[in-house]
N, C-alpha and C positions, 0 to 999 in steps of 0.2 A: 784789365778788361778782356783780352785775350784767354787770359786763366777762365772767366764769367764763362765766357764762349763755349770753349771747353767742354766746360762743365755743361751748358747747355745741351752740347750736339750728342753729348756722354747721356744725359738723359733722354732727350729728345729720343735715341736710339734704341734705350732699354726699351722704353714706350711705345715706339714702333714694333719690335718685337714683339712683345707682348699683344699689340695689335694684331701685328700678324698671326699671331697662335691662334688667338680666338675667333679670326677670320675664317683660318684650319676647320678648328671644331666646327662654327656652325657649317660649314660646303657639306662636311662626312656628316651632320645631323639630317641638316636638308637630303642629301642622296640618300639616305638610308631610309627618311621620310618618304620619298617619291618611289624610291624603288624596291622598298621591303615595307613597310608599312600599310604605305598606301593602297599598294596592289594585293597585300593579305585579307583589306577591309573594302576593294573593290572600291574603290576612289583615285579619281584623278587626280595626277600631279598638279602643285602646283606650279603657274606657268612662271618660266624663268623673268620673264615684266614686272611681275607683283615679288617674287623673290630679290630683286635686285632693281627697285623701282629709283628714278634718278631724285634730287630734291631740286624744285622749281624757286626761280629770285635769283639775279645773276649777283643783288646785293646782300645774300644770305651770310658771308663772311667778311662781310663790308667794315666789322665794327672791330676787325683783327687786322686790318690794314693800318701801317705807319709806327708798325713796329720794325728794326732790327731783323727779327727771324720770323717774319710775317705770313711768306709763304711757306715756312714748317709749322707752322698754329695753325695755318688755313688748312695744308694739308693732311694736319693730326684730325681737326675738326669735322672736317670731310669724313675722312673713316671711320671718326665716333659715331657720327651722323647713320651712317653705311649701318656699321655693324647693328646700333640700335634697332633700325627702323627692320635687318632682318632677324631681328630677335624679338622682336614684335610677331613679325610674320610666322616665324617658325612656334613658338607659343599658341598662337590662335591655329595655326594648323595641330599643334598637336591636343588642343579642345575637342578640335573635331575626328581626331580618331580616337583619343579617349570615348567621344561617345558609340563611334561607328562601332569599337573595339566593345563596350557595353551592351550594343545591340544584336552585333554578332555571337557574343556570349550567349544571349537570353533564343537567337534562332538556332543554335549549336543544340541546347538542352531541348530545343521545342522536338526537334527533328528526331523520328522514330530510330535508334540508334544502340537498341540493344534487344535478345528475345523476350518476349513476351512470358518464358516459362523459364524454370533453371534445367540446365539440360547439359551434360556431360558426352552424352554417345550421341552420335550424328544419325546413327541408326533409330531414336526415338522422334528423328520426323518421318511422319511416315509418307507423306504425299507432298511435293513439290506441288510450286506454281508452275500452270504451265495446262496440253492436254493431258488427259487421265482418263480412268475408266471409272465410269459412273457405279457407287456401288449398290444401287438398287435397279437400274434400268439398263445396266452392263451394257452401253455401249459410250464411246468418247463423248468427253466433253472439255469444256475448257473450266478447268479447276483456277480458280481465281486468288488463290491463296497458297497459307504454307500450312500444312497439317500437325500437330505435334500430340503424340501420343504419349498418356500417361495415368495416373491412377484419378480416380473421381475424387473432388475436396481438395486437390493439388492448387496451390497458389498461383491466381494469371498476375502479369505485372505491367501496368504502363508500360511504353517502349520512350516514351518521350511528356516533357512538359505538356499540359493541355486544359481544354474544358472539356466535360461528360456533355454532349449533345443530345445521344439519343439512347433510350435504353426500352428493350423489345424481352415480353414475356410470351413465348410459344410454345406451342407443341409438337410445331411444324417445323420447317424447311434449316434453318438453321437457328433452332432453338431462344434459349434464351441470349438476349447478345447486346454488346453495348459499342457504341462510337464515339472515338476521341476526336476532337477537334483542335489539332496541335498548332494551327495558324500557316501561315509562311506557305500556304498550298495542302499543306499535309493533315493527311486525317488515317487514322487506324480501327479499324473492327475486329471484335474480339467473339465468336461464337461460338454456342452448342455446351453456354456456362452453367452447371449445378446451383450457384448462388452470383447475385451482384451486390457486389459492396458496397455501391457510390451510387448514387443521385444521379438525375439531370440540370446540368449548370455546376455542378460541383468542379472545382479546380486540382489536378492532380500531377501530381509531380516521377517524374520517371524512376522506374521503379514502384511505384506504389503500388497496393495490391489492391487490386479494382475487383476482383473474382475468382469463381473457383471453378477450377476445370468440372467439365460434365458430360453425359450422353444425352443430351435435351434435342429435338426438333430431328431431324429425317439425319441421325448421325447412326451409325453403327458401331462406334467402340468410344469407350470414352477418351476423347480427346480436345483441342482446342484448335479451331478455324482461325488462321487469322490472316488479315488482310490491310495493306498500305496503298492507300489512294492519294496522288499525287496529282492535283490540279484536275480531278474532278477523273481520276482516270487511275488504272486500276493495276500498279507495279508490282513487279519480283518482288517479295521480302524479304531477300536472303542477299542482297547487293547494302542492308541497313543493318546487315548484322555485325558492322565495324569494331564495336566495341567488345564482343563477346567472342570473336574469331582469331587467333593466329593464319599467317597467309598458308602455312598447310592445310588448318583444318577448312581453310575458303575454297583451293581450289576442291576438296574430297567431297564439300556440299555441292558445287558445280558441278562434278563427276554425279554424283549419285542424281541433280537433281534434271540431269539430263535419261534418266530412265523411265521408259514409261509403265506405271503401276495403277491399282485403283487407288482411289482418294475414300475419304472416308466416312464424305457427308454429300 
């Protein structure tokens, strides 16, 4: 009988270790979940209540009593209990930032996040957002865009995921021109285009070629106007040029785009 015992407490022991380990994992799952995860996808932690929530019925272990080693079955049972119920929680939290993590992916690509034109020399923009000099009525104005000069029939590109909203044929002000509707607040104008490629309601993907550079509508050289409207209001776009800049060549466009020259439409 003693030998039995033994053997029991010898097990009894592995199994608590083991419990223990896996107790381990899920805390570093959970912490990693609240305080890397969550705060990536801009979600609250879960609160420590629901992670470590108690089990109700004082007779919930009632049917392990009048054994020998009764309160080592009650107490193994208890932490099965434990662990499962946060391996539950931690499962259903991790649903929910797979989806957040899905979602954030799909506002990642929406978001205007590369030039509109392929462009190597920083010198081929030619007018910053910002004041300028108006180049038909030669006095300041407030230049609303980023200018990028280059040959006519040269390839414009999406900056980001979106829908074709609007698209404008003139002779005027800024020519032929089109606007993306990338969602999430954000929208992009493309002007003063030779050709449009795309529709209105057509869906286009970043990078895609929507047009072709031109001298259309009150522009002076061939070039492309282009402009990022963010909640309805009318940003830098040279702060979304993340993807296509090294941090040198970022701050050399902040240097240059602090000069003031004319613009070219």
């Amino acid at each position: 009988m003693e030998r039995e015992l033994a053997q029991y407490r010898l097990q009894y022991k592995i199994m608590n270790d083991r419990l223990e380990k896996m107790q381990a994992m899920l805390d570093q799952l959970a912490n990693k979940d609240d305080n890397i995860y969550r705060i990536i996808f801009e979600a609250e932690p879960i609160p420590k209540s629901i992670r470590k929530a108690g089990f109700g019925g004082a007779n919930r272990y009632a049917k392990l009593e009048g054994y020998q080693n009764s309160e080592l079955l009650k107490k193994t049972a208890k932490k099965l209990d434990i662990i499962a119920s946060e391996i539950y929680v931690q499962s259903k939290s991790f649903d929910d930032v797979y989806k957040l993590a899905r979602k954030k992916e799909k506002m990642l690509k929406s978001i205007p996040g590369i030039q509109p034109v392929k462009i190597n020399d920083l010198k081929r923009i030619s007018s910053y957002f910002g004041s300028r000099i108006d180049p038909i009525y030669k006095v300041k104005k407030f230049h609303s865009g980023v200018d990028f000069s280059s040959t006519v029939g040269a390839p414009v590109f999406a900056t980001g995921d979106g829908v074709v909203k609007k698209i404008r044929h003139s002779n005027r002000g800024y020519g032929n021109s089109i606007e993306i509707d990338h969602g999430y607040g954000y929208k992009t104008f493309y002007a003063h285009l030779s050709k449009i490629l795309v529709k209105r309601g057509q869906k286009v993907k970043r990078g895609s070629t929507i047009g072709l550079i031109g001298n259309t509508g009150k522009s002076t050289a061939p070039h492309l106007h282009y402009e990022i409207i963010k909640n309805n209001r009318k940003v830098n776009p040279i702060y979304y040029f993340f993807n296509d800049l090294s941090p040198a060549q970022f701050d050399k466009m902040l240097q240059l785009s602090k000069i003031s020259n004319q613009s070219l439409d």
